[in-house]
Each structure stands twice: as C-alpha cells, then as structure tokens.
C-alpha positions as CSV (number, residue, x, y, z in Angstrom):
1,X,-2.5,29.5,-50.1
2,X,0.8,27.9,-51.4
3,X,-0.1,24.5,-50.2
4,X,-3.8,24.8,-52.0
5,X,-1.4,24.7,-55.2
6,X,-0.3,21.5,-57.0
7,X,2.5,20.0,-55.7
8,X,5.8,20.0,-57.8
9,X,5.7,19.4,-61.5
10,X,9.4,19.8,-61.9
11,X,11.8,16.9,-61.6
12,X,14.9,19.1,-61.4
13,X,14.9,23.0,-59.4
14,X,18.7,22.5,-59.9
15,X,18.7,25.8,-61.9
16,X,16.9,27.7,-60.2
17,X,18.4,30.7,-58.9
18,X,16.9,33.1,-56.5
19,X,18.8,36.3,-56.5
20,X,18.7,40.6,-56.2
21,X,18.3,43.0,-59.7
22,X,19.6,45.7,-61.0
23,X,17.7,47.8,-63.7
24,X,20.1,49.0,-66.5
25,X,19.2,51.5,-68.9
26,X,19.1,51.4,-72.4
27,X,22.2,51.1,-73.6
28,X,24.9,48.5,-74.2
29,X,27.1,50.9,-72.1
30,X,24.6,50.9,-69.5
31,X,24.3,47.0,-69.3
32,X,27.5,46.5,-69.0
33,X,28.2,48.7,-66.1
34,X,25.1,47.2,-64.9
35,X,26.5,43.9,-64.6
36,X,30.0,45.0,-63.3
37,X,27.8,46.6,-60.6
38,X,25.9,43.3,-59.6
39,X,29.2,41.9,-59.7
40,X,30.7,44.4,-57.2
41,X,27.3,44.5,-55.0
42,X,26.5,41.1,-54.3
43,X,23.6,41.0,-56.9
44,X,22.7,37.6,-59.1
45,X,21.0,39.2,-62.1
46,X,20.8,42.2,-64.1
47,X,17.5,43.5,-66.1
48,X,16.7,45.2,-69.5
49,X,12.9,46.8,-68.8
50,X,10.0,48.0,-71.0
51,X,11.7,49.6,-74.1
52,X,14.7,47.4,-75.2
53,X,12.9,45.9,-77.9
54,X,11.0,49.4,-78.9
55,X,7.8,51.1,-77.6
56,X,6.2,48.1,-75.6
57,X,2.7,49.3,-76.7
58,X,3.4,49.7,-80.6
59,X,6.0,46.9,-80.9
60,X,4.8,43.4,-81.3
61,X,8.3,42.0,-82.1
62,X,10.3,41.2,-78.8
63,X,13.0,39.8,-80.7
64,X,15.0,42.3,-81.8
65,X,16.8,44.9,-79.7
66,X,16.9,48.6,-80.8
67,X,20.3,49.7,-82.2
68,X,21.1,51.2,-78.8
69,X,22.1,48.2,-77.2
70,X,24.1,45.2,-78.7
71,X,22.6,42.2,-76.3
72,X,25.4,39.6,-77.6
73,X,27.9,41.8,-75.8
74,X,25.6,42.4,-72.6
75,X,24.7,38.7,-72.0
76,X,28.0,37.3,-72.7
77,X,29.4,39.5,-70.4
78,X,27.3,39.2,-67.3
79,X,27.0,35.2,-68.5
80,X,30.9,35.3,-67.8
81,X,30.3,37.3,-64.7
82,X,27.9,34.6,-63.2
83,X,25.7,37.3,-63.8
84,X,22.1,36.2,-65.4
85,X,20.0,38.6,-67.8
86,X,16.9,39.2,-67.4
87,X,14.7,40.9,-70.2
88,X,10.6,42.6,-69.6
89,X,8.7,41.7,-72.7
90,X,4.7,43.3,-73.1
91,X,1.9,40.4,-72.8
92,X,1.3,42.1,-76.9
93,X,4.1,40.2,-77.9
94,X,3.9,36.9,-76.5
95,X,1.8,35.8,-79.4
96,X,4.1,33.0,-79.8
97,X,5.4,32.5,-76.1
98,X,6.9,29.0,-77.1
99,X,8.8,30.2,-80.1
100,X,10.1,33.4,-77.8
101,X,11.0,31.9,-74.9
102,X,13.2,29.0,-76.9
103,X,14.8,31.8,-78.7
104,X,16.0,34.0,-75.6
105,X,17.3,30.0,-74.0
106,X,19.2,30.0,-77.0
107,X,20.5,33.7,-76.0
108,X,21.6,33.0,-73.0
109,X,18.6,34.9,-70.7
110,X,17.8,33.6,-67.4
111,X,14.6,35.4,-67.2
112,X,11.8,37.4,-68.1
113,X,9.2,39.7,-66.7
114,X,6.1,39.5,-67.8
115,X,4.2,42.9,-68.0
116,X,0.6,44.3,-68.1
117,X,-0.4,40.9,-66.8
118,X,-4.4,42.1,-66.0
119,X,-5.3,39.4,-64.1
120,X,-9.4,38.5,-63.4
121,X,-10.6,35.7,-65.5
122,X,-10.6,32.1,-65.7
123,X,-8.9,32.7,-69.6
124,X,-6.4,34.9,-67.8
125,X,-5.1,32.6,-65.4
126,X,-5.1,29.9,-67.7
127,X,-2.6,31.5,-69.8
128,X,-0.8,32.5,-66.8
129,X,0.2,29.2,-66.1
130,X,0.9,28.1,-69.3
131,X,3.4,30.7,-69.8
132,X,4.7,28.9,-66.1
133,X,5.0,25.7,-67.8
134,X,6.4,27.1,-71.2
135,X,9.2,28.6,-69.4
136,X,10.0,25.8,-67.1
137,X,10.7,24.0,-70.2
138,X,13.3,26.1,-71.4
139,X,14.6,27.0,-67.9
140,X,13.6,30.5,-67.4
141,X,12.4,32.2,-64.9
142,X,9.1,34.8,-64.7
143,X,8.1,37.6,-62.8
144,X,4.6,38.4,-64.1
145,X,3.6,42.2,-63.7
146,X,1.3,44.5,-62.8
147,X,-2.6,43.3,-62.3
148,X,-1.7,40.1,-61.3
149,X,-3.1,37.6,-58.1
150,X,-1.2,35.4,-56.0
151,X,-2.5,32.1,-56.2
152,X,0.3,29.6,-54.7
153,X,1.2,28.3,-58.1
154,X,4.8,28.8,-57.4
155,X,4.8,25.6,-55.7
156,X,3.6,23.4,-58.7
157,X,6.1,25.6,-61.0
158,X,9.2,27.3,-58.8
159,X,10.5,28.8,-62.0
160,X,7.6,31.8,-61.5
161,X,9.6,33.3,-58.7
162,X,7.8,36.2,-58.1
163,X,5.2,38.8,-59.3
164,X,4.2,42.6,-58.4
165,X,0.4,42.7,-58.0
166,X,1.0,46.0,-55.6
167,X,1.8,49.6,-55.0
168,X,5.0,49.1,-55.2
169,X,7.8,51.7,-55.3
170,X,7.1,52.8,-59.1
171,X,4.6,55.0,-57.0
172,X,6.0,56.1,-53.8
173,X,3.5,55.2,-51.8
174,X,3.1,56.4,-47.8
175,X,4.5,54.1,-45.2
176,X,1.7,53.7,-43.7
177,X,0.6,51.4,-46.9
178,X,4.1,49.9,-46.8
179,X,3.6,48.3,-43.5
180,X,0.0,47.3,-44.2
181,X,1.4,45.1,-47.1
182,X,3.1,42.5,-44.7
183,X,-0.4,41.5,-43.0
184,X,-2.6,42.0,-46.7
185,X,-0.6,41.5,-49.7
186,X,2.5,39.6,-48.8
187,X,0.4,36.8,-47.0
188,X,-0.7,35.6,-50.1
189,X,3.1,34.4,-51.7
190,X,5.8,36.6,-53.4
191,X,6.3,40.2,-53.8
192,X,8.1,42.3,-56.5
193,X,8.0,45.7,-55.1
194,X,11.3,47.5,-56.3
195,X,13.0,49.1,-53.3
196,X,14.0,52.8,-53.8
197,X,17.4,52.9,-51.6
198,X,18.7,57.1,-51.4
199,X,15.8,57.9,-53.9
200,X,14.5,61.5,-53.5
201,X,11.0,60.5,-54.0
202,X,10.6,58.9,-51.3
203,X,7.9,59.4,-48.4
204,X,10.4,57.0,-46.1
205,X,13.4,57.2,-44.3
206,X,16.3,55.0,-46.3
207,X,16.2,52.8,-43.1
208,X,12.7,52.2,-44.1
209,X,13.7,51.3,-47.6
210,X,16.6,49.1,-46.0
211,X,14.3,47.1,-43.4
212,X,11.8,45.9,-46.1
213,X,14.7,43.8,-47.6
214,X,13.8,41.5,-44.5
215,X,10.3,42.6,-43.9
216,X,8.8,41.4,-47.4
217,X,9.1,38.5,-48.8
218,X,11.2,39.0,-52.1
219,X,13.2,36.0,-53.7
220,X,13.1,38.3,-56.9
221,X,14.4,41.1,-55.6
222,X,14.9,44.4,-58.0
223,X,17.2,46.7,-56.1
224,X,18.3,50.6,-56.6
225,X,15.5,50.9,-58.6
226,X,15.7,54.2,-61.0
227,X,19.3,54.7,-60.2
228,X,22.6,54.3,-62.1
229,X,25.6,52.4,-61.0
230,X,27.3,56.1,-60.7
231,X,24.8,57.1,-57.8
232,X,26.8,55.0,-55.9
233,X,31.0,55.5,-56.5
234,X,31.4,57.0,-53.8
235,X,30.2,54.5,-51.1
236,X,31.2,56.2,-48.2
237,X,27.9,58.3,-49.3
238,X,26.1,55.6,-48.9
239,X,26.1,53.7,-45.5
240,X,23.5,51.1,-46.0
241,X,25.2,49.6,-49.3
242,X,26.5,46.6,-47.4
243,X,23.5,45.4,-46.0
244,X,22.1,45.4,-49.2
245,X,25.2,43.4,-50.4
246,X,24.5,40.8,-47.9
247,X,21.0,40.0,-47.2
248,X,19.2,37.4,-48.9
249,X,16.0,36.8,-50.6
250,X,15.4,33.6,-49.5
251,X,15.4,32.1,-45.8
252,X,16.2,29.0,-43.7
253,X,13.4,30.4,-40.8
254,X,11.4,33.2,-40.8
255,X,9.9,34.8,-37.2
256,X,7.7,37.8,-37.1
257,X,8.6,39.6,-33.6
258,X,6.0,42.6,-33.7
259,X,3.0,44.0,-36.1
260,X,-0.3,46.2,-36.0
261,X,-2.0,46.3,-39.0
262,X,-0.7,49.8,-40.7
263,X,1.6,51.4,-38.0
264,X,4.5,49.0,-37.7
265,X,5.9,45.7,-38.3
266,X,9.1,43.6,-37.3
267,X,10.4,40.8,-38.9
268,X,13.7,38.3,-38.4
269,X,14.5,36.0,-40.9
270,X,17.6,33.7,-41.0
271,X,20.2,32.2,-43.8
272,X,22.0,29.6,-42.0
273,X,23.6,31.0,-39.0
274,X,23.0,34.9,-39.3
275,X,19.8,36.5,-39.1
276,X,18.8,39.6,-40.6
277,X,16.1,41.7,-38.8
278,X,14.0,44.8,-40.5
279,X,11.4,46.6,-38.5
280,X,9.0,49.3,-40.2
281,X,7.2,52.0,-38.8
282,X,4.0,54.6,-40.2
283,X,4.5,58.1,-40.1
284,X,4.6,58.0,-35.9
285,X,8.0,57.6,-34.5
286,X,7.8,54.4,-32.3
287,X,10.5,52.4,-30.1
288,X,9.9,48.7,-30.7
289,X,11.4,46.5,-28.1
290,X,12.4,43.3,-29.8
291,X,13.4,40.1,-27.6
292,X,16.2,38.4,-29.1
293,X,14.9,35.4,-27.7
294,X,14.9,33.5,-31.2
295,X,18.8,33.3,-31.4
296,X,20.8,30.5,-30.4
297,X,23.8,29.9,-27.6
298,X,26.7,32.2,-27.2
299,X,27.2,35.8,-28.5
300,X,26.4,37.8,-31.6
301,X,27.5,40.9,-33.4
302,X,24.3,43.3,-34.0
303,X,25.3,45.1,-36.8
304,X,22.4,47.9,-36.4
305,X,21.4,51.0,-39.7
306,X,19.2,53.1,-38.1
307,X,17.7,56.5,-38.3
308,X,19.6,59.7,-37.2
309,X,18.4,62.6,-36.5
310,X,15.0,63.1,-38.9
311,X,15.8,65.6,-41.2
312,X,13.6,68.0,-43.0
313,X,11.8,65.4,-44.7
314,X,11.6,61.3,-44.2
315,X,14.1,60.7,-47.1
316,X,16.9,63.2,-45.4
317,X,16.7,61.2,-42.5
318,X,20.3,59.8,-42.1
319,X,21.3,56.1,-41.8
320,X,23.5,56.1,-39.0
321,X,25.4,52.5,-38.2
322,X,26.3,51.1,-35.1
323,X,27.1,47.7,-33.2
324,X,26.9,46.0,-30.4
325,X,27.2,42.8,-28.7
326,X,23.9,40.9,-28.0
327,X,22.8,37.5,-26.9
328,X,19.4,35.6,-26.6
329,X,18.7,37.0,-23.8
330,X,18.8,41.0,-25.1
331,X,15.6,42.5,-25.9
332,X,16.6,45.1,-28.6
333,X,15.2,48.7,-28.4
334,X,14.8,49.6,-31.6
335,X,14.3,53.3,-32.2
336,X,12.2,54.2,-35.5
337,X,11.9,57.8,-37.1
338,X,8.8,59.0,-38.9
339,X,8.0,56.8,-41.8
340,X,11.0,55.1,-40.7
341,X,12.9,51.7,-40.1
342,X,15.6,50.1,-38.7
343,X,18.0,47.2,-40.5
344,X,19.9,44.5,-38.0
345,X,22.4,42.1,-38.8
346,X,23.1,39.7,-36.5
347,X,26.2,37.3,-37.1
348,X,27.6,34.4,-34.3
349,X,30.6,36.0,-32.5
C-alpha cells in the first residue's frame, strides 16, 4: 500500500522525530511531571488530549488553554528537556488549519493529533492530506484519530507519522482481536493503539501489553496510557519499565517468526545491533518455539519478561524476568499464559 503512494514531497525529513508519548493530564502540574517522566523513561514526547483547550465538542477555539494549565511553562520546559509537546485539537476547530498550525510553530509544539477524523469520502480524504501538507510546512507532526483509513500517504508526507483507525486500548478489547490486528489492520501502514502497561482493565496479561511494543508497528507510540507518572515511583513494582525504556518505534529489519490469524503472532524487529522480539497469544496458553536463526555471529544476551504463574485474572498474571545466553543457532521456547505474551531483548555479548 505504502508504495501505491506518491513518492516524497519533502526535501528535508531532518526534523522528523519518531518517538514514545506520555499522556499528561490537565494541569500545568501534571505536564510538567509528565515531561520529567519522559525524561526519566526514555520517552521523546509528551501529549495534552481532548480538553486542554475546553469541551472539544462545544469549543471551536483551540487557541487558548483553560486556566488550569499555563502552556508557556509546559512547552518551555519539556523544549529544554529535548522533550517535544504534542497537543489533540477536534476536526470542529480546524476551521482555519493554516492559521492554527503557524500559531502552535510559533509555540513551540512538535505535534498534533487530529481527532474525530470520520474518514469515507473523496471530500474527506482530500482534506486529510491537505492538513498533511499544511503541517509539513510548519514542521509538525500528525496523528489523525479515530475513523480514519490507511492509505500509504505517509510516504509522500513522513510528517503524518501515524493514525488510530482501530480498537485500540481506549476499549479493552480481547486478545484474541489484538493478535488479529497484525495480519488485518497493521498491514495497511501505522498504528496508534495506546498500550495499557499494569492497567486494571485489561483482558491481557502485562506481558501481552509489553510484546505489542514489537509486535505492531508504532513509530508514534502513546505509552502508559490512563496512568500518572506516580503509578510508577516505585519501579521495583513494575518489572517491565525497562523494556519499555528501550525499545524503539522504528526499525532497521523487521522478521515475522510465527502467526495464525487470531491465536498468536511472533515478531523480531531490529535497531542496529539488538533486536527486540514480542510474541502474542489469544486466550489459549501456547509454547511458541522461535528459531533464533535471524541473528548474526557470536553470542547474545536474551533478556526475556514473561508470564508467571497466571493469576486470578489475565492482568494479575506476573511479569517475571529472566536471561540467558543464546546464539543463532537456539530456537527459543517461548512459554505464553492465557491472553498472554512474552517480551525478548536480545543484545551482542
């Protein structure tokens, strides 16, 4: 699909940043723990969502911020961080989308998401793409929301990084849909699906949560979705934070290693020398074994979060961390609970 697309309309990608989010709520105190948490987790970007500006549905004005949260302060202290700001703005009040977008340049933002994008018509996707083109100008970056289609055009204009267009995590689905999406709706180019790590909500095991960092393709990637930076003090609580903290969202070589439609799917992907491997499973408990066949000479660390014992429900279902030495010539049983997963890392000795 991406190469039925025009080819590149922009001379420089230089500024183009790829990156993992963090969703702060709204409040200047909130955005600026937000951003000292991106700093301390590895993340590129922090987000204000629907609200910032007032009720998205009955406010028309995305130019001013309620009196709740003092953006000046936010932006210049994640800009100062290395730390970009991203801010969600309604499709009601992009009645001027040229005027908006030069005014949040002149801000500082590095982004916006588009919501309520109901995608369908020729008119639609017209405007779609112009949006693209009016951001590019002013160096932002878009993630277009809700109803929206893949269509490749993210080759012509890199700057519209990603888009939702699926059940993601806002709804909890079952994991039997969550490793259908790799074979239906991930095919077709980028996915925003906000991955719920140690939510109580959810019908998966937080290995399955952690895995779909490498499973899906996400270089937009919104992280800790409904939490607070707070969730998280005491990290010892939480044993998958650093794979989170290191994986990617983009990838040097991607390799699929196992998949049938709706019950499981395994998927290695590499960033220069290290490759990070997530495999997903429906609500059967499965063993995958996974030839490591795709790494290169010598010896690597296998850096392995999977389940524990399953506990009374998928989302009790400990991470448990271990490692081993592998080479290219290990095949790698990989041990899945109900609506679970298992997260790899696998760095050169």
């Amino acid at each position: 699909m991406l190469n039925l697309a025009p080819a590149g309309a922009l001379a420089d990608t230089s500024w183009i940043r790829p990156g993992k989010v963090f969703r702060c709520e709204l409040s200047t105190a909130a955005g600026l723990a937000g951003v000292d948490f991106a700093v301390a987790r590895g993340l590129q970007y922090v987000e204000y969502d629907a609200g910032w500006y007032g009720p998205e549905f009955t406010t028309t004005d995305a130019t001013t911020p309620i009196a709740a949260i003092d953006l000046p302060s936010v932006i210049a202290h994640a800009t100062g961080q290395g730390i970009g700001v991203f801010l969600y703005v309604n499709r009601l009040a992009l009645t001027d989308a040229d005027a908006l977008f030069a005014l949040y340049k002149s801000w500082g933002v590095a982004g916006i998401k588009l919501g309520f994008i109901n995608d369908g018509t020729q008119a639609m996707t017209d405007q779609i793409t112009d949006w693209a083109e009016t951001a590019a100008r002013y160096e932002l970056l878009i993630d277009m929301h809700d109803d929206v289609r893949p269509f490749g055009y993210e080759r012509a204009y890199p700057n519209y990084i990603s888009l939702e267009g699926v059940r993601g995590n806002e709804q909890f689905p079952t994991a039997t849909h969550n490793v259908t999406l790799p074979f239906a709706r991930n095919i077709g180019g980028p996915m925003d699906y906000t991955i719920c790590y140690g939510q109580s909500r959810n019908k998966t095991t937080n290995a399955h949560q952690m895995a779909m960092a490498a499973v899906y393709y996400q270089p937009l990637n919104f992280l800790y979705w409904y939490d607070k930076p707070s969730k998280y003090a005491a990290t010892a609580n939480w044993p998958g934070l650093p794979w989170f903290d290191a994986v990617p969202t983009t990838w040097d070589e991607s390799r699929t290693l196992a998949g049938s439609i709706g019950e499981y799917v395994a998927v290695a992907r590499r960033d220069g020398s290290t490759w990070y491997l997530g495999a997903m499973t429906d609500e059967t408990a499965r063993t995958l074994s996974l030839p490591l066949s795709f790494l290169g000479d010598g010896t690597y660390t296998a850096t392995v979060y999977a389940d524990g014992t399953p506990g009374t429900s998928p989302f009790r279902t400990p991470v448990v961390v271990s490692t081993r030495t592998v080479t290219s010539a290990t095949t790698l049983e990989v041990a899945m609970a109900a609506a679970g997963g298992q997260a790899v890392v696998l760095t050169p000795s």
